[in-house]
C-alpha positions in Angstrom: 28.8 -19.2 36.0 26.7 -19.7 32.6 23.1 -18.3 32.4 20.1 -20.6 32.4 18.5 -20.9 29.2 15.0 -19.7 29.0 12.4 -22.1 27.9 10.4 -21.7 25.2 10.1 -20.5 21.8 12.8 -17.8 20.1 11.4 -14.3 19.4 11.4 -13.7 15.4 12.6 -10.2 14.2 10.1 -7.9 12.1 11.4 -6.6 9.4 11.0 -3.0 9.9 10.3 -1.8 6.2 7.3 -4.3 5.9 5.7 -3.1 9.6 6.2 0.4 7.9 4.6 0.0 4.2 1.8 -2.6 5.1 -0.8 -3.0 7.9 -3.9 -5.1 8.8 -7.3 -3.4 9.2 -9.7 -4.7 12.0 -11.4 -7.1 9.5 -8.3 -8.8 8.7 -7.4 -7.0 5.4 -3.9 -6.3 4.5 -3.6 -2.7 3.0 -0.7 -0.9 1.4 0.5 2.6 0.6 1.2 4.0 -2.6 4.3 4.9 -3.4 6.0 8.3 -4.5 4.4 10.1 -1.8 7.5 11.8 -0.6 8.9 13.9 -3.0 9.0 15.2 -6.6 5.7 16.1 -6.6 5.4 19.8 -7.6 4.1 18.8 -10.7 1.9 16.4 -9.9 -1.7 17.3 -10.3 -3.4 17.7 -7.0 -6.1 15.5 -8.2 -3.5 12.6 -8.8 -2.3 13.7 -5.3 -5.2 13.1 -3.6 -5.0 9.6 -4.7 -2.0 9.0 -3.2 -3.7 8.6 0.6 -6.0 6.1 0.1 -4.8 2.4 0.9 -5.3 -0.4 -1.4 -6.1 -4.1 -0.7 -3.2 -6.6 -1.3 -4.1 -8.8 -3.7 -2.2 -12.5 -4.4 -1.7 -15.0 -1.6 2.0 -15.6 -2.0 2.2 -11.9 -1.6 0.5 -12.1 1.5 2.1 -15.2 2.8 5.3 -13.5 2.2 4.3 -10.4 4.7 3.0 -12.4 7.7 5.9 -14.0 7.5 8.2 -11.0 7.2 6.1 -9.2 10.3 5.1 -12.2 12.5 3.7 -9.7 15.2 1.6 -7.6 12.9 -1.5 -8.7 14.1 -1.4 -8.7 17.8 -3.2 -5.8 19.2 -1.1 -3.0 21.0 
């Protein structure tokens, strides 16, 4: 015997490296990370790597528009 489909809408998929590189502060703010955090930094000055941990505003609305659409759920509290 078939299953009954459920009514309603279809669950979208995040895309897991967006969820992972971007969030949204309480405000509404989207906010990055830098990049070349992880390794290959022996050299770096530490000054330079103390930059590295702040996050940075997005900036460009097709940029943005392309994340909420790439993490649908992002917003929705926990």
């Amino acid at each position: 015997m078939p299953r009954k489909a459920k009514a309603g809408k279809i669950k979208l998929k995040t895309h897991k490296a967006t969820s992972k590189r971007f969030r949204l502060t309480g405000t509404g703010v989207l906010v990055r990370t830098k990049g070349g955090k992880s390794h290959l930094r022996r050299r770096t000055p530490e000054r330079t790597k103390a930059l590295f941990t702040e996050m940075i505003p997005v900036e460009g609305e097709n940029i943005i528009k392309r994340v909420k659409r790439l993490a649908p759920y992002m917003n929705e509290k926990k």
